[in-house]
C-alpha positions in Angstrom: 2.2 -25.1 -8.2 1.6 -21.7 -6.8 2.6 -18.5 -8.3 5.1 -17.4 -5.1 6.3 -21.4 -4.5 9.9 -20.8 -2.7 9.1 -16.7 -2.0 9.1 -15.6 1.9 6.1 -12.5 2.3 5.6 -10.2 5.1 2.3 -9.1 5.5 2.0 -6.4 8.0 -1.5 -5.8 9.9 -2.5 -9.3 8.4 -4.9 -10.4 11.9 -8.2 -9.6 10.4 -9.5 -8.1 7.2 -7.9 -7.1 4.2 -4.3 -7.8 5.7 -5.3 -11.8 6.8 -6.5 -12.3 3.3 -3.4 -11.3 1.5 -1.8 -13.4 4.2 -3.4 -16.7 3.5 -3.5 -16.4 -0.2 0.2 -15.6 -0.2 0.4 -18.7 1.8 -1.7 -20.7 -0.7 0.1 -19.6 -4.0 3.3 -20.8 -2.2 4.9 -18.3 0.0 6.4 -18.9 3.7 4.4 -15.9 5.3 5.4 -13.9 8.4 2.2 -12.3 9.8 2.4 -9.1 11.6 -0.1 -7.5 14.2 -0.1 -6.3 17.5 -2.5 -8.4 18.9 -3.2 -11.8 18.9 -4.8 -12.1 16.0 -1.3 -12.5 14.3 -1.1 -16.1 16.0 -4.8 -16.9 14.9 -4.1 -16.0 11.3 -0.3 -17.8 11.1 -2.3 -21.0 12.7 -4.7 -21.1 10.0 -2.6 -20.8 7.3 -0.3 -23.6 9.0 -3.6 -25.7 9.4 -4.6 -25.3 5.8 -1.2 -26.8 4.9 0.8 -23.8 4.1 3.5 -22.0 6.1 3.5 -18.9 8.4 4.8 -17.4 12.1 3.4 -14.2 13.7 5.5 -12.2 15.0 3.2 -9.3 17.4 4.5 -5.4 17.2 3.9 -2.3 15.8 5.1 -1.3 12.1 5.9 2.0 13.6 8.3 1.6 16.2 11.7 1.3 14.3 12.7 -1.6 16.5 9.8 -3.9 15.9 9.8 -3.0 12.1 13.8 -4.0 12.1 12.5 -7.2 14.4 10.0 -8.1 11.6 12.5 -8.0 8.6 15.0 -10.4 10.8 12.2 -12.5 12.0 11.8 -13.5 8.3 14.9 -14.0 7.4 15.5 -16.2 10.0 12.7 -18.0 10.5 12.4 -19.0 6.1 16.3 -17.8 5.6 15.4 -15.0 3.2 12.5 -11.6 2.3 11.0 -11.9 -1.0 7.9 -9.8 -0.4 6.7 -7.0 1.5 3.1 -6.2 1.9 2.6 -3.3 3.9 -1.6 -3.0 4.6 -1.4 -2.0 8.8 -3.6 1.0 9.7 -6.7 2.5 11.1 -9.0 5.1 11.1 -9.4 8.6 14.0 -11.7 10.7 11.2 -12.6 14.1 12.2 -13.2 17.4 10.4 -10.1 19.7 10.3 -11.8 22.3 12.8 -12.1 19.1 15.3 -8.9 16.5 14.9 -7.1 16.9 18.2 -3.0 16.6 17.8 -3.3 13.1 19.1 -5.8 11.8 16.4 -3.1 13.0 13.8 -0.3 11.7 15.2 -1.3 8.4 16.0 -2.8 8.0 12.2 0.5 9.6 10.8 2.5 7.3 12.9 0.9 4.0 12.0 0.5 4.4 8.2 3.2 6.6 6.8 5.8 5.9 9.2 4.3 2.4 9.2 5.4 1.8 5.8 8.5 3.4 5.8 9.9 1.6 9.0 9.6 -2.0 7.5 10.8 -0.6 4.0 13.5 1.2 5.3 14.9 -2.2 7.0 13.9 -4.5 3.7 15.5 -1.9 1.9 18.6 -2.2 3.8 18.7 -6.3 3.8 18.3 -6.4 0.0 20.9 -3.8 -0.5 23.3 -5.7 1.0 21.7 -8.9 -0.6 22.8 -7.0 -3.8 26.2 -5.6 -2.7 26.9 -9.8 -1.6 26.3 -10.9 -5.4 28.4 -7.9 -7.1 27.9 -6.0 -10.2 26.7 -7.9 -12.8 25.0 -10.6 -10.5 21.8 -12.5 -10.9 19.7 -10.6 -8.4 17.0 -12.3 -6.7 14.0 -10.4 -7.6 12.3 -8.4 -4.4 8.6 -6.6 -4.0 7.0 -4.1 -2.1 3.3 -3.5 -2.2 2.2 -0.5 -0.4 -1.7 0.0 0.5 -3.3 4.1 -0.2 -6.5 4.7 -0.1 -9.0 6.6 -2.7 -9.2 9.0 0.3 -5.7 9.4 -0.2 -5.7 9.8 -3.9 -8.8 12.0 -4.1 -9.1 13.6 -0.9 -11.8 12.6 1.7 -13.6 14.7 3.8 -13.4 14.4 7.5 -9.6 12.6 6.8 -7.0 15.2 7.0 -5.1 12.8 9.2 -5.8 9.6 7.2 -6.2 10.7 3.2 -2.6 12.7 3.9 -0.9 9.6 5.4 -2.0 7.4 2.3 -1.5 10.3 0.0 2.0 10.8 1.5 2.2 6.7 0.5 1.6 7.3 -2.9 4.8 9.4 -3.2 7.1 7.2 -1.2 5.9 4.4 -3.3 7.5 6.2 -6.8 10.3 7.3 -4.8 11.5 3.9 -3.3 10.9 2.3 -6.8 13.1 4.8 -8.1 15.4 3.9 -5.5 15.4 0.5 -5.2 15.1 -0.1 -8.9 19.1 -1.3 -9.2 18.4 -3.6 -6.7 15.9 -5.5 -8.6 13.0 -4.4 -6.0 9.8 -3.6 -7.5 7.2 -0.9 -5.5 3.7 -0.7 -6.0 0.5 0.5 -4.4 -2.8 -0.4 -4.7 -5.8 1.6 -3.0 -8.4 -1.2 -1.8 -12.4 -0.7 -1.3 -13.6 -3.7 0.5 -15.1 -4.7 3.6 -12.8 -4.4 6.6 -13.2 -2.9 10.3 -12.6 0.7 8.8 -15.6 0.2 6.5 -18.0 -2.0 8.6 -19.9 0.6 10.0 -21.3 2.3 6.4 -24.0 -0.3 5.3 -22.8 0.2 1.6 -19.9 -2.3 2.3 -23.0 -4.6 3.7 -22.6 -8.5 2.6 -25.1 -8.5 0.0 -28.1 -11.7 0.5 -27.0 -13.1 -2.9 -24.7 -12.5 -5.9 -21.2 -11.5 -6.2 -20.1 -9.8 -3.0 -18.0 -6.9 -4.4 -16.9 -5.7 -1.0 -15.0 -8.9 0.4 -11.7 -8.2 1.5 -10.8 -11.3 -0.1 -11.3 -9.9 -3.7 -8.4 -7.1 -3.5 -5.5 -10.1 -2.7 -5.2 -12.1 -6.2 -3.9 -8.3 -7.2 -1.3 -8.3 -4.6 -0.3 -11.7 -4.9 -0.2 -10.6 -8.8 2.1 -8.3 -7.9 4.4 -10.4 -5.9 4.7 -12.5 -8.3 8.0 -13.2 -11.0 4.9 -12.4 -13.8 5.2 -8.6 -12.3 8.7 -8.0 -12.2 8.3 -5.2 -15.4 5.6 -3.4 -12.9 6.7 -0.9 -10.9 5.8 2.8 -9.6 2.6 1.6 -10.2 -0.8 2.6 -8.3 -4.3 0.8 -8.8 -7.7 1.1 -6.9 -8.8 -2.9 -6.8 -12.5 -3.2 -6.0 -14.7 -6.5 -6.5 -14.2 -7.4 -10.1 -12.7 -4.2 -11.6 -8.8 -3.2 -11.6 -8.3 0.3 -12.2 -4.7 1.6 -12.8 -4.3 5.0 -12.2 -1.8 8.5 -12.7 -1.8 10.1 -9.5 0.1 13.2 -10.9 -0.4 14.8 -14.3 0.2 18.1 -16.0 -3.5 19.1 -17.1 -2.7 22.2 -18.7 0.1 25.2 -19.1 0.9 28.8 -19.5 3.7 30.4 -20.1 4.9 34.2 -20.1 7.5 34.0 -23.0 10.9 34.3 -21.2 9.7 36.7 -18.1 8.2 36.8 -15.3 4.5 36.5 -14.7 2.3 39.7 -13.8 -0.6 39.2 -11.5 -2.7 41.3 -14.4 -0.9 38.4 -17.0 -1.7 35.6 -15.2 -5.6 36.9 -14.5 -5.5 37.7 -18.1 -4.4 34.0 -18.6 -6.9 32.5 -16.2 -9.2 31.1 -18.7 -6.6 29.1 -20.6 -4.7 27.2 -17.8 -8.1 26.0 -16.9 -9.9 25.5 -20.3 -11.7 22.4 -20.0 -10.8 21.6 -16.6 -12.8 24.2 -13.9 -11.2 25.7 -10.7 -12.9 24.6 -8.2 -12.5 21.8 -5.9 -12.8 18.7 -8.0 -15.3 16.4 -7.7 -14.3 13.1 -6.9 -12.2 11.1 -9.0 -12.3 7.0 -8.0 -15.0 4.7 -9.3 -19.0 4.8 -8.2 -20.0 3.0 -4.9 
């Protein structure tokens, strides 16, 4: 017996990489997946999970487009009569440095990640709620999970990724606010930041499939932590963010207060606060920080 026996996923960008992984796991602890992409690849992905005895549809569109993302939530919900689980891993990469990222190249990332998220969420959302609303105060409710995908990028700031790291960044804080939010409606919201092979990584040889050993960089590692998730076992975790990479789990703060000043009751003076400098960043120096996820 699986871990998500009886639970229906959605697994959005699920026709190759990262996104198909989490897809066919799902599907082999249990769960009746719906696989989103906007290609094809969504019917080669729900085909193999169907011919390895589990169950799954595709259904094709873009996470962005408020119609296809309301589309997607229904399709579930008709196809396996209920929405357990929301994985949302679609996205891409148009890097450039901020001197060189034309309007379109940070739009289009914008669109597809953070609004890419929030469309499908924003529909789940809605479902449950009224899911909730249905069963009354003081109800069993049936327990619900999102699992949003950052980046370290997006945690830690990558050069060349305005676009991109501010997207996934942007993720982060919709994550704690729509587990704030969705908290009475027994929904659980989570983010992980995955470092594995995929088409955004395939071209820097240090994501290479090693010749022997443990390959640290499949795709396929970063899914038992979002099936994890998923799973009734998780149902105290939520507002949660972790970088999952190979073998190592890393659960993270993304915000905290390093240090503080204050001017005793009045406002600051620019001669205070230069006065001050050296305490509000003992320990910790000014400049840009150097980067904070774990070695390649």
């Amino acid at each position: 017996m699986g871990a998500l026996v009886g639970k229906v996923a959605i697994v959005t960008g699920a026709g190759q990489g990262v996104g198909r992984c989490h897809a066919e796991l799902l599907a082999a602890e249990g769960a009746a997946v719906v696989v989103n992409d906007i290609s094809e690849r969504a019917e080669e992905t729900a085909a193999a999970i169907v011919a390895a005895g589990g169950r799954a549809v595709a259904q094709r569109g873009s996470v962005s487009w408020w119609a296809d993302a309301e589309a997607l939530i229904n399709r579930a919900v008709s196809e396996f009569g209920d929405l357990h689980i929301l994985v949302n891993n679609a996205g891409f990469l148009r890097d450039a440095m901020s001197f060189s990222m034309d309007e379109s190249q940070w739009d289009s990332v914008v669109d597809v990640h953070l609004k890419g998220h929030f469309a499908p969420s924003h529909f789940a959302a809605l479902y449950w709620r009224s899911q909730a609303k249905a069963v009354g105060e003081g109800g069993d409710l049936v327990p619900r999970r999102i699992i949003n995908t950052t980046s370290e990028s997006g945690l830690f700031g990558g050069p060349g990724q305005s676009n991109y790291a501010s997207a996934k960044g942007g993720i982060v804080a919709m994550t704690l606010v729509h587990a704030r939010e969705l908290q009475r409606y027994n929904v659980t919201v989570n983010v992980i930041a995955p470092r594995a092979r995929t088409p955004m990584t395939v071209a820097n040889p240090k994501f290479d499939e090693p010749e022997s050993g443990f390959d640290k960089y499949d795709p396929a590692n970063v899914s038992p932590m979002v099936a994890f998730l998923a799973s009734d076992a998780a149902g105290d975790v939520s507002g949660q963010a972790f970088i999952v990479l190979g073998d190592q789990i890393h659960r993270i703060r993304p915000t905290t207060i390093l240090s503080s000043v204050t001017a005793g009751e009045q406002r600051w003076t620019v001669a205070d606060l230069i006065a001050a400098k050296d305490v509000l960043f003992s320990g910790v120096a000014p400049g840009v920080p150097t980067w904070g996820g774990p070695p390649m």
